[in-house]
Each structure stands twice: as C-alpha cells, then as structure tokens.
C-alpha positions in Angstrom: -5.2 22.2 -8.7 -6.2 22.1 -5.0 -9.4 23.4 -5.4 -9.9 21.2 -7.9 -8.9 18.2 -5.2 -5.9 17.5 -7.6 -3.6 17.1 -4.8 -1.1 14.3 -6.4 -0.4 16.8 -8.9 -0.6 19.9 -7.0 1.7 18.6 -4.0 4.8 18.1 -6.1 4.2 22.1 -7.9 4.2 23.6 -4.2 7.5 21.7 -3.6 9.0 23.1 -6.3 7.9 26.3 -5.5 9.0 26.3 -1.9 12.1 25.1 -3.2 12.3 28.9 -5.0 10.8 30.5 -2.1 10.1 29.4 0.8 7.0 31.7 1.7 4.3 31.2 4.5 1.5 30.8 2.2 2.8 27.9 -0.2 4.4 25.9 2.9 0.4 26.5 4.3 -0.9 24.9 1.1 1.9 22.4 0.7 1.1 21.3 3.8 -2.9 21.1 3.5 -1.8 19.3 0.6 -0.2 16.9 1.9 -3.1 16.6 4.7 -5.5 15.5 1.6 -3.3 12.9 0.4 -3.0 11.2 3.9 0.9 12.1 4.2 0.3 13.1 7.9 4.0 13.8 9.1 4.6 15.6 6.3 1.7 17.8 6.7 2.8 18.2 10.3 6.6 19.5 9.7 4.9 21.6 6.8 2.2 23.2 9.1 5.4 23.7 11.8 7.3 25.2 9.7 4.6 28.0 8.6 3.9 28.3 12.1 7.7 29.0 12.7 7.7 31.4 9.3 4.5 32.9 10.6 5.5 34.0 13.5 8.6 34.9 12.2 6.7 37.9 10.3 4.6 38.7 12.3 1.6 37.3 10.9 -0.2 36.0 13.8 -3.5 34.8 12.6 -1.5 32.4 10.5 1.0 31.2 12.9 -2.3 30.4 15.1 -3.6 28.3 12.5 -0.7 26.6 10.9 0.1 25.9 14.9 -3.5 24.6 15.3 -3.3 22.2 12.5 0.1 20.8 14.0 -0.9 20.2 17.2 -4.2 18.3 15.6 -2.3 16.4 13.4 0.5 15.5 16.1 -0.9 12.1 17.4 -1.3 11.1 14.1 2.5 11.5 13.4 4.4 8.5 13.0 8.3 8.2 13.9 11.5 6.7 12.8 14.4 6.4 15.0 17.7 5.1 13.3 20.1 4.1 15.7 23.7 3.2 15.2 25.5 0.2 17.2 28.5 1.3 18.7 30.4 -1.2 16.0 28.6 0.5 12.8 30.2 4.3 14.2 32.9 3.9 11.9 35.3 7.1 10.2 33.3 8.4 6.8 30.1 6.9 8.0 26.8 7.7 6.2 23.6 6.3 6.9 21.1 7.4 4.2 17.0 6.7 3.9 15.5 6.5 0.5 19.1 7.8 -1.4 19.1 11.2 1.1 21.6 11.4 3.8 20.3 11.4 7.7 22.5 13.9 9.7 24.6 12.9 12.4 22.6 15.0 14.5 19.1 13.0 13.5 20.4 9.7 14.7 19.0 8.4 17.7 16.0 10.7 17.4 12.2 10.0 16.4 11.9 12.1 13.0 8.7 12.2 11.4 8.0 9.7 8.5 5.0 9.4 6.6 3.8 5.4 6.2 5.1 3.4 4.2 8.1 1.3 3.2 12.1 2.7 3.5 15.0 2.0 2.3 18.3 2.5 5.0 21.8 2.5 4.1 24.6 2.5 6.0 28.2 2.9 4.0 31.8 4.2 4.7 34.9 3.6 3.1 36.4 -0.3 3.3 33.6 -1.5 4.5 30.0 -3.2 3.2 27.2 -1.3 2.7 24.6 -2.4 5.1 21.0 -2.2 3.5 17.6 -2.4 5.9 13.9 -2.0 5.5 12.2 -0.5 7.9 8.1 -0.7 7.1 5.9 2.0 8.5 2.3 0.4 8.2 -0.1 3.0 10.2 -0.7 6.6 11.3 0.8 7.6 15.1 3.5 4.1 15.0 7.1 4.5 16.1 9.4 2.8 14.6 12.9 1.8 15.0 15.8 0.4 13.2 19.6 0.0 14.3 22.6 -0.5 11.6 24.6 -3.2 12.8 27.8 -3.4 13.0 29.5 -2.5 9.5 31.8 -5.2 7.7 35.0 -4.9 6.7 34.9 -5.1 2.9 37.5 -7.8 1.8 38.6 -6.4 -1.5 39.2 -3.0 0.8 40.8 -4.9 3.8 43.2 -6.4 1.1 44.0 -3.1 -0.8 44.7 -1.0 2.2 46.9 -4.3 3.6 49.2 -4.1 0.6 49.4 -0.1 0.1 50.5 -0.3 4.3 52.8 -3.4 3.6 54.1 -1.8 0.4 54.8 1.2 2.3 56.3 -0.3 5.0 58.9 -2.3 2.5 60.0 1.0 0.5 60.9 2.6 4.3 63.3 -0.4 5.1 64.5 -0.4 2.6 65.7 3.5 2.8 66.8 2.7 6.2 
C-alpha cells in the first residue's frame, strides 16, 4: 500500500502490526508513513523509537537513519503541555486526551501532538468532569492547557454527606 502512496490505508495496517510485534522495520515504515500523511510528531516518536529498537540490536545503519529522520523532523514537532492547578490535584484524578489516559508522569511536560483539535478530560470521584479543547493549528507550535480547579459534584457532595452523617448517628447511638 505504501508504494502504492496509499498511506491512509496503510498507516492504520502497520499499527496493528506493531501492536503484534513491535519490530524495527514496521515502526521504520509506520513512521515514514505517517511522514506522508503530514502526522509529523507522530512520525518523529515512530522514527525515535526505531532508532532506540535499532540500536538496541545492533543494527547500526538503521539506527543512523531512523535517528537522522528524527532529528529532521524535530523542529517540525509540535507540543502539548497539560498542566494541573494545584486545586484540580484531587485523590482518583485522571486527566485523559481523546478517551486515552495521560500519565501522571506526562503532566507538566511538552509531549508531541500531531495538529489538530483535542479533547481533555479531567474526572475523579465526587467531583465534575472538567472538559477542554485545546486546538493545535500548525507544524513546530506549543501548546498548553491547564485543568482548573475540579468541582465538587453536588449529587456526590450530598451522598457522601448522608453516608458520613448516617454513620456518625448509628455510632451514637451504640455509645
């Protein structure tokens, strides 16, 4: 499909198969692929990621060129930073972009993000989940976005009031 320039369809096969096995040679192509279809950051953390295999293995020819590539690509590669407020670091947190949860340890630090348009969640238990959109609009931008401080969700705030109060009762009441 590649050398056919079918890269919309070939893109999504060599996910798939990396998903199987994650070789040198289809995170190479998954990456080239995703070079064609102007998905630079993903190209770049594809052609890293060989590079890392590559080297790995031994294979230094291809760790050569899959770091070449990179380093190309790099000021092309744009950035997201989600960053908490210190109100939002709540107990059972999760922030999440597009339905996939960010790790903790991704937080406060540039990740690259291909352009175009994301969907950020912040939920934890009793409170509202906060929902942003953060809008990536060209090749080499850095963008941020910070979750606000979470609020308490009502219907929550009320449940756990009357489990506590109930609780409290029932221990008098033993007393």
């Amino acid at each position: 499909m590649m050398a056919k320039g079918k890269y919309a369809e070939a893109c999504p096969k060599l996910q798939a198969a990396q998903k199987l096995i994650l070789g040198i040679g289809t995170t190479v192509n998954l990456a080239e692929c995703f070079e064609k279809l102007n998905r630079i950051s993903s190209a770049y953390v594809e052609y890293r990621r060989g590079a890392s295999l590559s080297s790995e293995k031994g294979q230094a020819e291809r760790e050569k060129y899959a770091r070449e590539r990179a380093l190309a690509l790099e000021p092309r590669v744009s950035k997201l930073t989600i960053r908490l407020s210190k109100e939002a670091d709540v107990p059972g947190l999760e922030v999440r972009r597009e339905g996939t949860l960010v790790p903790a340890e991704a937080l406060g630090s540039a990740v690259p993000i291909d352009v175009g348009v994301y969907k950020i969640e912040a939920r934890a238990p009793g409170y509202q989940t906060q929902t942003l959109s953060v809008s990536i609009t060209k090749e080499g931008e850095l963008a941020e976005v910070a979750v606000p401080s979470l609020v308490r969700d009502a219907g929550a705030a009320a449940a756990d009031f009357a489990v506590h109060g109930s609780h409290t009762d029932v221990t008098s009441k033993n007393m």
